[in-house]
mmCIF file of the C-alpha atoms, coordinates in Angstrom:
data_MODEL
# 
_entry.id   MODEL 
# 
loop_
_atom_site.group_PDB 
_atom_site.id 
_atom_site.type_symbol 
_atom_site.label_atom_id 
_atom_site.label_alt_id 
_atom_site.label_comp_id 
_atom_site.label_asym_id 
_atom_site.label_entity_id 
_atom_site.label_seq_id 
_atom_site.pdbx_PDB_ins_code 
_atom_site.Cartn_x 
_atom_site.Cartn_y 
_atom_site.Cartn_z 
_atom_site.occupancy 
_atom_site.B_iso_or_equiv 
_atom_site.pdbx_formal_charge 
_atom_site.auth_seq_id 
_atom_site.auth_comp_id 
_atom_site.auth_asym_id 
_atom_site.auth_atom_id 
_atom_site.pdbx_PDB_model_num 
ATOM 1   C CA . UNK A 1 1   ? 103.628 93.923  109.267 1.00 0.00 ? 1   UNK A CA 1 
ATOM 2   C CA . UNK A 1 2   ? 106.391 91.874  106.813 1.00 0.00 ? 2   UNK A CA 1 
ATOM 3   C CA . UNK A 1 3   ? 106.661 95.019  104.641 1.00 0.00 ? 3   UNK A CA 1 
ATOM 4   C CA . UNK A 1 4   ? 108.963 92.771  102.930 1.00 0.00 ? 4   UNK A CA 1 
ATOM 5   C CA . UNK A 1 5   ? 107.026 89.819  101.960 1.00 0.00 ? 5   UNK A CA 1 
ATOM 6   C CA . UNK A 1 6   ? 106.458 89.357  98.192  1.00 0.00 ? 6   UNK A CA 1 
ATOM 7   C CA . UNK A 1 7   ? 103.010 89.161  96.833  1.00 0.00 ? 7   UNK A CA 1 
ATOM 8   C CA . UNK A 1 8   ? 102.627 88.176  92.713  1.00 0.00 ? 8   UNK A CA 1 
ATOM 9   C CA . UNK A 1 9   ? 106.484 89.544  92.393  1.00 0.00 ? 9   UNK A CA 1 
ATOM 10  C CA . UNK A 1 10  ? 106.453 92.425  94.153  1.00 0.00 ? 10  UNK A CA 1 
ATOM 11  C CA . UNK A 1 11  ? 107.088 93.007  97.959  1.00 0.00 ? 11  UNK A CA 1 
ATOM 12  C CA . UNK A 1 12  ? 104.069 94.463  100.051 1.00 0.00 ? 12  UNK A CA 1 
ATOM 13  C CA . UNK A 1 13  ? 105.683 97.519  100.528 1.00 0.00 ? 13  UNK A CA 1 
ATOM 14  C CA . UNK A 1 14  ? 105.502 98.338  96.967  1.00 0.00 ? 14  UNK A CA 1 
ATOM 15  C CA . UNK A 1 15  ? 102.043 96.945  96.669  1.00 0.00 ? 15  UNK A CA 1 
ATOM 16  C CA . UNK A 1 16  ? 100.586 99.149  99.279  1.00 0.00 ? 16  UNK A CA 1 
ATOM 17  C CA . UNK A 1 17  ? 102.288 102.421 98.003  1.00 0.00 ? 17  UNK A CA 1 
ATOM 18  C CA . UNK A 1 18  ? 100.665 101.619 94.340  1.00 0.00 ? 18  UNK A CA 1 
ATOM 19  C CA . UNK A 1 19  ? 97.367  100.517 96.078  1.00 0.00 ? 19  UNK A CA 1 
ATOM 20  C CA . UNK A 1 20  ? 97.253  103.978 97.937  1.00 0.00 ? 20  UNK A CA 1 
ATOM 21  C CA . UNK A 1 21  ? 98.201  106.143 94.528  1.00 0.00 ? 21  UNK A CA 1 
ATOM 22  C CA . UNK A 1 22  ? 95.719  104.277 92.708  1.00 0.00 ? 22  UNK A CA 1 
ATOM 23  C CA . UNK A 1 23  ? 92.990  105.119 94.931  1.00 0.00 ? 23  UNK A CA 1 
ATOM 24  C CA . UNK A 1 24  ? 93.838  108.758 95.309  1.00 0.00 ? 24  UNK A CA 1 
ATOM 25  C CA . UNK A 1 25  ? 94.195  109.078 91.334  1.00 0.00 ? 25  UNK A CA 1 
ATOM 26  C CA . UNK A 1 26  ? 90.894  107.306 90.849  1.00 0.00 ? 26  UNK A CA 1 
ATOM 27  C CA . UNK A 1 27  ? 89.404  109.865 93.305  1.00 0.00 ? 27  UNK A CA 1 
ATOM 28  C CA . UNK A 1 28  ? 91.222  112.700 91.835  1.00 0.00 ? 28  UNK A CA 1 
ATOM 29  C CA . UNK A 1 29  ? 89.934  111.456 88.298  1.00 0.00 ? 29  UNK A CA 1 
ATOM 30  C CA . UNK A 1 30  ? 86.558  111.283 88.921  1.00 0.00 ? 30  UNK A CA 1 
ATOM 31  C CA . UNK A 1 31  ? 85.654  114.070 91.596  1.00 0.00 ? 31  UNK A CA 1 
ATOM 32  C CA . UNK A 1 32  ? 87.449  116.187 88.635  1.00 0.00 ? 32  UNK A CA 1 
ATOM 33  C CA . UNK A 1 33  ? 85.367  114.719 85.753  1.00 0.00 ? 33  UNK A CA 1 
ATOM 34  C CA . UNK A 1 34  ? 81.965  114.620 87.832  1.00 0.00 ? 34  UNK A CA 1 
ATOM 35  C CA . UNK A 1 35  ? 82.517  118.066 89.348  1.00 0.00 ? 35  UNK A CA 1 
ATOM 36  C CA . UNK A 1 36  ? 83.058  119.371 85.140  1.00 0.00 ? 36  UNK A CA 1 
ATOM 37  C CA . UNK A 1 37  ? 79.489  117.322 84.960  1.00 0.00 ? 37  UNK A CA 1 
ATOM 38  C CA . UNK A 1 38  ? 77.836  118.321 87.597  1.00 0.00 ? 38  UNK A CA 1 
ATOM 39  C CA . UNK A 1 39  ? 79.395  122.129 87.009  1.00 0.00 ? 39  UNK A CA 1 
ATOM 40  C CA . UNK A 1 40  ? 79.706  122.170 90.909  1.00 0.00 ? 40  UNK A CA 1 
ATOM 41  C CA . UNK A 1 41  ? 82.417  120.428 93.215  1.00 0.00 ? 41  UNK A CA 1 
ATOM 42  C CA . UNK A 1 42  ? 82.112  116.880 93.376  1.00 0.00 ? 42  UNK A CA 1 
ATOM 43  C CA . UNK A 1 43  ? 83.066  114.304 95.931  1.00 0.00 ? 43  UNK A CA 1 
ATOM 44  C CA . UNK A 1 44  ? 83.131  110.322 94.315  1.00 0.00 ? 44  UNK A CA 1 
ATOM 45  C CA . UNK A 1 45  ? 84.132  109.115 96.888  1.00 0.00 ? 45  UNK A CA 1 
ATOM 46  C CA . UNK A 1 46  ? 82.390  106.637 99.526  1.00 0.00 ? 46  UNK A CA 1 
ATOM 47  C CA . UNK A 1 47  ? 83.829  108.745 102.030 1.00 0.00 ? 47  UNK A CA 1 
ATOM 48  C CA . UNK A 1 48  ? 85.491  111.944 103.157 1.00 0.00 ? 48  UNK A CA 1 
ATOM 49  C CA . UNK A 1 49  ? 89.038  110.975 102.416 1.00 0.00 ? 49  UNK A CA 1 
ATOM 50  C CA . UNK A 1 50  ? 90.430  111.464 99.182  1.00 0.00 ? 50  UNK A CA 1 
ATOM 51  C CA . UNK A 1 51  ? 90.448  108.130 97.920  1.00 0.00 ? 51  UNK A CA 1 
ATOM 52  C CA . UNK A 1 52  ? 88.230  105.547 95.833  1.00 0.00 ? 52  UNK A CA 1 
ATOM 53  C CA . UNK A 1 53  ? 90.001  101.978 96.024  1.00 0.00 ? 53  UNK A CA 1 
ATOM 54  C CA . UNK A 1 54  ? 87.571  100.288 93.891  1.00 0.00 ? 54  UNK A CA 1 
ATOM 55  C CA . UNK A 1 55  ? 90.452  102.036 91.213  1.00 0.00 ? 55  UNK A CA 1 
ATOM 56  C CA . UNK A 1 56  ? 93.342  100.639 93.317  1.00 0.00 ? 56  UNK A CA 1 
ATOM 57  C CA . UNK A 1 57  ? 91.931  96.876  93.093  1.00 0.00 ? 57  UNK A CA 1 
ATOM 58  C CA . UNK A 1 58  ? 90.997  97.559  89.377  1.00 0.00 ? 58  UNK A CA 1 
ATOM 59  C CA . UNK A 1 59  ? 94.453  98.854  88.618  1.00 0.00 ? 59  UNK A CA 1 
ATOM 60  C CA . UNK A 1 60  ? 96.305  96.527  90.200  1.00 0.00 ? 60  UNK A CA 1 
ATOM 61  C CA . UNK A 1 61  ? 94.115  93.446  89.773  1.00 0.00 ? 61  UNK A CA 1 
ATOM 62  C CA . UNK A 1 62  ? 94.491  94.003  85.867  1.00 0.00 ? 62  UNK A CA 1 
ATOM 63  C CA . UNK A 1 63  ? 98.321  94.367  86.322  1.00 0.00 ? 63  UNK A CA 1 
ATOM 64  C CA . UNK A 1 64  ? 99.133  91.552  88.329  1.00 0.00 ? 64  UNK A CA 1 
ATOM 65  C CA . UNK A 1 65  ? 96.758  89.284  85.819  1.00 0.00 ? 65  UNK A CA 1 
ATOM 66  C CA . UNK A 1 66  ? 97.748  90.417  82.846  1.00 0.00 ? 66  UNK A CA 1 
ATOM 67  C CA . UNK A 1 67  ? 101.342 91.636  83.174  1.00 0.00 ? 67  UNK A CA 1 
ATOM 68  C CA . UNK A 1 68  ? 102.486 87.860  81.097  1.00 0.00 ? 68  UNK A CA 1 
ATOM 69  C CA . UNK A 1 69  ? 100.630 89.473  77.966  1.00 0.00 ? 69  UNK A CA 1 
ATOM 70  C CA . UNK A 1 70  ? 101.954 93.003  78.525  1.00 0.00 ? 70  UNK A CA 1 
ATOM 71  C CA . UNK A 1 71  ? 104.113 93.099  75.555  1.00 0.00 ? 71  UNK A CA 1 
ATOM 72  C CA . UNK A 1 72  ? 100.844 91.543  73.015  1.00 0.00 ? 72  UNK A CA 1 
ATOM 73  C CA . UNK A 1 73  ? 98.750  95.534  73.145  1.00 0.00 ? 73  UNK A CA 1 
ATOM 74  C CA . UNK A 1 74  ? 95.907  93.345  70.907  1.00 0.00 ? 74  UNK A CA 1 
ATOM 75  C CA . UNK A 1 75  ? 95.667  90.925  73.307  1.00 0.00 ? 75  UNK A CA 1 
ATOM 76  C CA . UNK A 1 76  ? 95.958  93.083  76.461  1.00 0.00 ? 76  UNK A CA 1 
ATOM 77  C CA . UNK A 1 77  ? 93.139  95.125  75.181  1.00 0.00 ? 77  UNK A CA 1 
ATOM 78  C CA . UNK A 1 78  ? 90.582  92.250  74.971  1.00 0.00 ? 78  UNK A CA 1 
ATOM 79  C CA . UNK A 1 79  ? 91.670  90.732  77.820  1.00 0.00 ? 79  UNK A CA 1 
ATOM 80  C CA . UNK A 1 80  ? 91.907  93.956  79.995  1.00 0.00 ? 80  UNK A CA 1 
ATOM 81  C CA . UNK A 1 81  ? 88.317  94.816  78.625  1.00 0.00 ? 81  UNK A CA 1 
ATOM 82  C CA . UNK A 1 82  ? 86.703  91.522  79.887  1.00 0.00 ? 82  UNK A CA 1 
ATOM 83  C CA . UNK A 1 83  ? 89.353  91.208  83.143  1.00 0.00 ? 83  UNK A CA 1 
ATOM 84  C CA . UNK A 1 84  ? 87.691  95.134  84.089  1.00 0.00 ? 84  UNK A CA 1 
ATOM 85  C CA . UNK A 1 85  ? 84.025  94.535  83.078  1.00 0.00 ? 85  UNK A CA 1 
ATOM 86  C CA . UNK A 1 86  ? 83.805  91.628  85.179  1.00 0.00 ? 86  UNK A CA 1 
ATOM 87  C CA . UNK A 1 87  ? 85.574  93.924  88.464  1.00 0.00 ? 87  UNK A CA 1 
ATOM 88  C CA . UNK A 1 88  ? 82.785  96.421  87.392  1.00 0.00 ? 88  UNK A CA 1 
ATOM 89  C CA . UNK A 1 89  ? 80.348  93.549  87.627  1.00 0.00 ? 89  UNK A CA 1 
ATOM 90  C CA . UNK A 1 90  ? 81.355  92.079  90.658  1.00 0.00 ? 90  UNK A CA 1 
ATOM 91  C CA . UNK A 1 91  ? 81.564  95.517  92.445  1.00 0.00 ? 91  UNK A CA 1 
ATOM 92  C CA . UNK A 1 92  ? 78.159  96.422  91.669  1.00 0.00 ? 92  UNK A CA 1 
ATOM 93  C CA . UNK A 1 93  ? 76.814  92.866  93.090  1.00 0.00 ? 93  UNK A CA 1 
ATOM 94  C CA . UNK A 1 94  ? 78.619  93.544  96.242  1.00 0.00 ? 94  UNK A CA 1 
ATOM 95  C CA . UNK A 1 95  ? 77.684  97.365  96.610  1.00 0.00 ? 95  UNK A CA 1 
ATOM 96  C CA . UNK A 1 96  ? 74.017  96.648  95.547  1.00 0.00 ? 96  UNK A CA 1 
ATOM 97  C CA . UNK A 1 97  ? 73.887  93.600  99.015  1.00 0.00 ? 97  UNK A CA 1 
ATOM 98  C CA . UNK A 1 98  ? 76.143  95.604  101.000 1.00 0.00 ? 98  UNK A CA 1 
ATOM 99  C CA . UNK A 1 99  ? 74.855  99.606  100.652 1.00 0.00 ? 99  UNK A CA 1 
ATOM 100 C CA . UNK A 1 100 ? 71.365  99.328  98.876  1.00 0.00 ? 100 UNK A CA 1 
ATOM 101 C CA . UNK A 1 101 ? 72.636  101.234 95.780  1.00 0.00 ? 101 UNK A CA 1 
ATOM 102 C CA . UNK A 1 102 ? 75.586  101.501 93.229  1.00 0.00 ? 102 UNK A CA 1 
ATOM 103 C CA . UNK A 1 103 ? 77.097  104.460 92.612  1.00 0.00 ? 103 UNK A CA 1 
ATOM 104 C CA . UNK A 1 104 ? 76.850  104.681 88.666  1.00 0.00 ? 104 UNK A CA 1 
ATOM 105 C CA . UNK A 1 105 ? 73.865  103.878 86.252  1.00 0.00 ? 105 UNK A CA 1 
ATOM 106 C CA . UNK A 1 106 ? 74.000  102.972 82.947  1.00 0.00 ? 106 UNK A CA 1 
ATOM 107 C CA . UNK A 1 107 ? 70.570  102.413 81.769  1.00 0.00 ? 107 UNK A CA 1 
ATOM 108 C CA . UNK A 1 108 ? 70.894  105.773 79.411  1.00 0.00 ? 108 UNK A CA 1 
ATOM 109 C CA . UNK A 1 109 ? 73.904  103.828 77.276  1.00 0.00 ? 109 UNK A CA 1 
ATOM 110 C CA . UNK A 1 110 ? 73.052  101.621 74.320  1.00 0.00 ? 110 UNK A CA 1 
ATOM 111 C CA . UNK A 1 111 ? 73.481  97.889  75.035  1.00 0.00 ? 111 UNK A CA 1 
ATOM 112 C CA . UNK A 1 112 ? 73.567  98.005  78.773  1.00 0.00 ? 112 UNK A CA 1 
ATOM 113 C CA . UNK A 1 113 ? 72.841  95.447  81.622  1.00 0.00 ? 113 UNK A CA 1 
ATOM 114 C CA . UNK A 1 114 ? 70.487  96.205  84.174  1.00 0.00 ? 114 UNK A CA 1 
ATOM 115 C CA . UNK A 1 115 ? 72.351  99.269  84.250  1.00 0.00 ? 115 UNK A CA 1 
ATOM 116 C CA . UNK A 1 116 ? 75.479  97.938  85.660  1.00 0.00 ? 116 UNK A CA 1 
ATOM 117 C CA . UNK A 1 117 ? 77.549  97.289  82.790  1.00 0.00 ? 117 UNK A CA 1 
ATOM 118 C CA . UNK A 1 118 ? 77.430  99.034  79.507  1.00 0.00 ? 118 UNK A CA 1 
ATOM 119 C CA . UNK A 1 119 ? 79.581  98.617  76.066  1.00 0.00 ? 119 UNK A CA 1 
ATOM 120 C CA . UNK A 1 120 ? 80.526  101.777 76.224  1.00 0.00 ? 120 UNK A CA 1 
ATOM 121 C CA . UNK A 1 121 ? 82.415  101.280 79.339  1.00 0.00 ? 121 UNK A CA 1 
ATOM 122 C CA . UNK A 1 122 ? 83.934  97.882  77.931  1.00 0.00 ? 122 UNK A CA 1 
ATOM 123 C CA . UNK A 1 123 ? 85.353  99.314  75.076  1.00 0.00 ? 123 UNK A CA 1 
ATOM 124 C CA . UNK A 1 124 ? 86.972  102.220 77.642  1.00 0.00 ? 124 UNK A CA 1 
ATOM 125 C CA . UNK A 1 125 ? 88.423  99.523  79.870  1.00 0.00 ? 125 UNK A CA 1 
ATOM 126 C CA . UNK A 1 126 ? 90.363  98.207  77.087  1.00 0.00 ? 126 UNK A CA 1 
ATOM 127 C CA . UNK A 1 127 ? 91.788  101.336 75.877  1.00 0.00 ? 127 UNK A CA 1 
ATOM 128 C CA . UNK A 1 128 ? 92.290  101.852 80.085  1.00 0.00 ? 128 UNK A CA 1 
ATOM 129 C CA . UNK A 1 129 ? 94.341  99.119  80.355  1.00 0.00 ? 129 UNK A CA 1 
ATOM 130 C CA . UNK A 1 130 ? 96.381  99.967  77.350  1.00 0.00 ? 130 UNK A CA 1 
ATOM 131 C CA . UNK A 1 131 ? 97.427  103.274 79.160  1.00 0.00 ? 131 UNK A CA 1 
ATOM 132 C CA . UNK A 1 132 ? 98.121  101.561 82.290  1.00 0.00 ? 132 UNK A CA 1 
ATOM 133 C CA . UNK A 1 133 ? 100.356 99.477  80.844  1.00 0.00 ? 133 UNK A CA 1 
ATOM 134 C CA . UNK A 1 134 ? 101.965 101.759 78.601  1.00 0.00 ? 134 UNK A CA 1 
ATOM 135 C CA . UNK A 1 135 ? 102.385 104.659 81.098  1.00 0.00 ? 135 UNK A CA 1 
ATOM 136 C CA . UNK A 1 136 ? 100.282 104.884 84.323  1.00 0.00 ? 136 UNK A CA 1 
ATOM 137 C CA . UNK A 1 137 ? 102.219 102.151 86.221  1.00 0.00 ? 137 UNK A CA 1 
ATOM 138 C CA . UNK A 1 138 ? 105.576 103.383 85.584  1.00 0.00 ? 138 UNK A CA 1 
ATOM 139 C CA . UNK A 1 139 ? 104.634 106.590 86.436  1.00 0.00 ? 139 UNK A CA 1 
ATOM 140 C CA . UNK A 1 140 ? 102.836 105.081 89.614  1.00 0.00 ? 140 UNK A CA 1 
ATOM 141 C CA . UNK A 1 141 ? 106.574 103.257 90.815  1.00 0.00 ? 141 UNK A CA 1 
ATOM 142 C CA . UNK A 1 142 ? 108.397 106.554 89.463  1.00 0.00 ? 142 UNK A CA 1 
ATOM 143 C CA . UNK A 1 143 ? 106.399 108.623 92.657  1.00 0.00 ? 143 UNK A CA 1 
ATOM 144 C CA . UNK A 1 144 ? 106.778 105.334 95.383  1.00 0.00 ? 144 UNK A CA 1 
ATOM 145 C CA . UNK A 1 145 ? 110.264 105.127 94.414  1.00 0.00 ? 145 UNK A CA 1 
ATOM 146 C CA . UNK A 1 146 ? 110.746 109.288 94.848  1.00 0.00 ? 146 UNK A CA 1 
ATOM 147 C CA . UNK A 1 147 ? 110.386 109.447 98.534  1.00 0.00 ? 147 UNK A CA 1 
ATOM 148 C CA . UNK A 1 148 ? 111.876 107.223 101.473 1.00 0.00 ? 148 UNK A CA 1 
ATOM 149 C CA . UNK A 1 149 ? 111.187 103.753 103.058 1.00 0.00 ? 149 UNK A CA 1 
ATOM 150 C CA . UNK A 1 150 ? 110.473 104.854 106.332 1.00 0.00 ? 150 UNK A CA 1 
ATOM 151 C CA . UNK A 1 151 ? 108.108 108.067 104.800 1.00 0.00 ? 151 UNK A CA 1 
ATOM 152 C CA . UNK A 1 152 ? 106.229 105.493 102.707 1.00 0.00 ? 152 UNK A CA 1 
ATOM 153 C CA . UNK A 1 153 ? 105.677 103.554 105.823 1.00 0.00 ? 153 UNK A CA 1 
ATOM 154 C CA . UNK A 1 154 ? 104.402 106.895 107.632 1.00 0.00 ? 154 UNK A CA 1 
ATOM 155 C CA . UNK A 1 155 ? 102.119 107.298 105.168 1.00 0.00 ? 155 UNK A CA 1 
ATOM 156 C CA . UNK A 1 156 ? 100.528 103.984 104.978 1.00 0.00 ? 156 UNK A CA 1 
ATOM 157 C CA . UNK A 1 157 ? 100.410 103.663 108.002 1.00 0.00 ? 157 UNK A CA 1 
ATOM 158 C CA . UNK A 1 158 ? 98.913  106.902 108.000 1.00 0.00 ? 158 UNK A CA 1 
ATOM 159 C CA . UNK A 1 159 ? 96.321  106.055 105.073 1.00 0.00 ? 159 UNK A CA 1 
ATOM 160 C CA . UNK A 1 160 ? 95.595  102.958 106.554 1.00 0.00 ? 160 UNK A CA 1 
ATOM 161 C CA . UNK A 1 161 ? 94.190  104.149 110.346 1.00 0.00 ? 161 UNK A CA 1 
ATOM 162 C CA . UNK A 1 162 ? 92.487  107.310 108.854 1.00 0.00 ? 162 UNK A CA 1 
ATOM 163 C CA . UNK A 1 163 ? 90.682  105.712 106.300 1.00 0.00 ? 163 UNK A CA 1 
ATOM 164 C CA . UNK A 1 164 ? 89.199  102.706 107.802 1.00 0.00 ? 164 UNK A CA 1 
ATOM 165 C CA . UNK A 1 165 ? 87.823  104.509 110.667 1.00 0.00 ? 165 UNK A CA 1 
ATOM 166 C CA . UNK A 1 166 ? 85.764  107.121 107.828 1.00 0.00 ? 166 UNK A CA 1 
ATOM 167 C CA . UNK A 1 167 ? 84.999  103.899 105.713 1.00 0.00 ? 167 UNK A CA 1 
ATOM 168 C CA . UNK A 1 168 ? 83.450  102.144 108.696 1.00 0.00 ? 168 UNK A CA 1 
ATOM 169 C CA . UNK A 1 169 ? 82.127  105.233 109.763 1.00 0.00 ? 169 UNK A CA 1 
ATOM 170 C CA . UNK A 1 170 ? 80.238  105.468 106.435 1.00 0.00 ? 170 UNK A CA 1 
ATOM 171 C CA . UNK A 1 171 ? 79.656  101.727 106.753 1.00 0.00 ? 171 UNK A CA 1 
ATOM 172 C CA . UNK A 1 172 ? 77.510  102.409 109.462 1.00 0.00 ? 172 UNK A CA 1 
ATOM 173 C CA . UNK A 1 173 ? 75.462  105.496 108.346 1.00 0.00 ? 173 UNK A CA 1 
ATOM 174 C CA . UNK A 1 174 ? 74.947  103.794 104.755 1.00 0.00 ? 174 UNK A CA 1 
ATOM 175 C CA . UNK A 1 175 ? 73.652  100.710 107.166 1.00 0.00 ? 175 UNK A CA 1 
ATOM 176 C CA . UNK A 1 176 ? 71.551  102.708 109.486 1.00 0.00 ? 176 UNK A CA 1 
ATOM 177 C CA . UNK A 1 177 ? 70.212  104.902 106.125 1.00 0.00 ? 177 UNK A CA 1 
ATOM 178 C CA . UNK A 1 178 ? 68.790  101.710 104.754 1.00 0.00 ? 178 UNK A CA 1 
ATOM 179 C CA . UNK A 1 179 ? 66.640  100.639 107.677 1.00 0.00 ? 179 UNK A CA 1 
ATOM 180 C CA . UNK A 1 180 ? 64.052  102.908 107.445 1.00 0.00 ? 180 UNK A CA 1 
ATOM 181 C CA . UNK A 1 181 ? 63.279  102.252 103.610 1.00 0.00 ? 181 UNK A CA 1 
ATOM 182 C CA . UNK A 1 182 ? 63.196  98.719  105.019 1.00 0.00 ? 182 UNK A CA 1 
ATOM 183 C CA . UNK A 1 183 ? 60.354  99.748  107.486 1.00 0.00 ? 183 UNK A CA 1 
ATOM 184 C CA . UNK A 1 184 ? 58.787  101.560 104.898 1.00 0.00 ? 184 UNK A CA 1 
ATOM 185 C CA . UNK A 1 185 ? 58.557  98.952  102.698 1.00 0.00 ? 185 UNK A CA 1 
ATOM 186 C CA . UNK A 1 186 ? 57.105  96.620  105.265 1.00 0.00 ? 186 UNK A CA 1 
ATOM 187 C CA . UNK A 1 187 ? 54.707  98.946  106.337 1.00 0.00 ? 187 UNK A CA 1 
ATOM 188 C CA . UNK A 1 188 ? 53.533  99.487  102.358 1.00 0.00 ? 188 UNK A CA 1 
ATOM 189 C CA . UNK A 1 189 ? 52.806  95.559  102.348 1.00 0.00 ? 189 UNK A CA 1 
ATOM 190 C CA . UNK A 1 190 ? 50.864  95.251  105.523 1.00 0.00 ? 190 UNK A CA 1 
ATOM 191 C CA . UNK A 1 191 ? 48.374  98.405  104.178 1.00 0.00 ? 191 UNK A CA 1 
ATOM 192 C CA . UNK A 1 192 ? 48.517  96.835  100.838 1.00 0.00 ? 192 UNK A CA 1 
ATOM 193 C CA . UNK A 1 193 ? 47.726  93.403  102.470 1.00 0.00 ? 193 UNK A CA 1 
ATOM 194 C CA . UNK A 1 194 ? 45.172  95.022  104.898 1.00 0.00 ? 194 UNK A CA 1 
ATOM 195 C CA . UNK A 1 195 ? 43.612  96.326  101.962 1.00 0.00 ? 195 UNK A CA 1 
ATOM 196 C CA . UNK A 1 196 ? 42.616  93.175  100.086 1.00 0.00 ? 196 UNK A CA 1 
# 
């Protein structure tokens, strides 16, 4: 792998060390706020590992887009509000063809859409990327710049093995889950159509 070939400014080496803090604080985050919720533990993520990398892509997606208007807060929170509504968007469209499901629901919230989207969450993605910019990157590069080359290379290489085999593991069992409300389905319209 050319650890040292440089992706929007920033070498891969880097880019993979943020991608894998992201995902762990994004997991961290919202096991923590969903276990408060749910008043028992709570695991957010897809799988078993502790990381959700929907919040690495988000995080660093919104960085590498908006990091020209960094220094204009107005304008970063607008644009960081539409820039993360339309990730949101786009990740439900995929998880709805790929699993069957998405993982959050906002039909409850005032001005929603289809349950996918909701202003309250826009509003929140602006004031998001207003922290990210302010503080959670630095602090992101201040921990991948506290340990070694070769240990961050250990680690993602680490990361990398053990959590595509348990997301393709999940893959599969989300896959094979969906086939029988498939069958079920069918069956309904065959006694519905023997019916008539």
């Amino acid at each position: 792998m050319a650890w040292t070939h440089v992706v929007y400014g920033t070498d891969l080496y880097h880019l993979i060390q943020w991608f894998i803090l992201y995902s762990f604080l994004g997991w961290l985050v919202e096991s923590v706020y969903m276990s408060f919720c749910n008043r028992k533990l709570t695991n957010r993520g897809f799988t078993f590992s502790p990381f959700c990398p929907i919040y690495a892509v988000g995080a660093l997606s919104v960085y590498a887009i908006l990091r020209p208007i960094a220094h204009n807060y107005f304008l970063l929170y607008f644009a960081g509000a539409a820039v993360a509504t339309l990730l949101e968007y786009v990740t439900a469209v995929i998880m709805q063809n790929t699993l069957g499901n998405v993982w959050w629901d906002y039909h409850e919230k005032p001005f929603n859409y289809k349950g996918i989207l909701c202003l309250e969450s826009t509003v929140a993605w602006g004031f998001y990327t207003l922290i990210l910019f302010a503080f959670l990157h630095g602090f992101v590069e201040m921990v991948t710049e506290s340990y070694s080359y070769h240990t961050g290379m250990f680690l993602a290489a680490g990361v990398i093995v053990i959590y595509s085999f348990d997301f393709f593991l999940h893959l599969f069992q989300a896959k094979m889950n969906r086939y029988p409300k498939k069958v079920e389905k069918i069956r309904e319209r065959v006694m519905l159509f023997i019916q008539r």
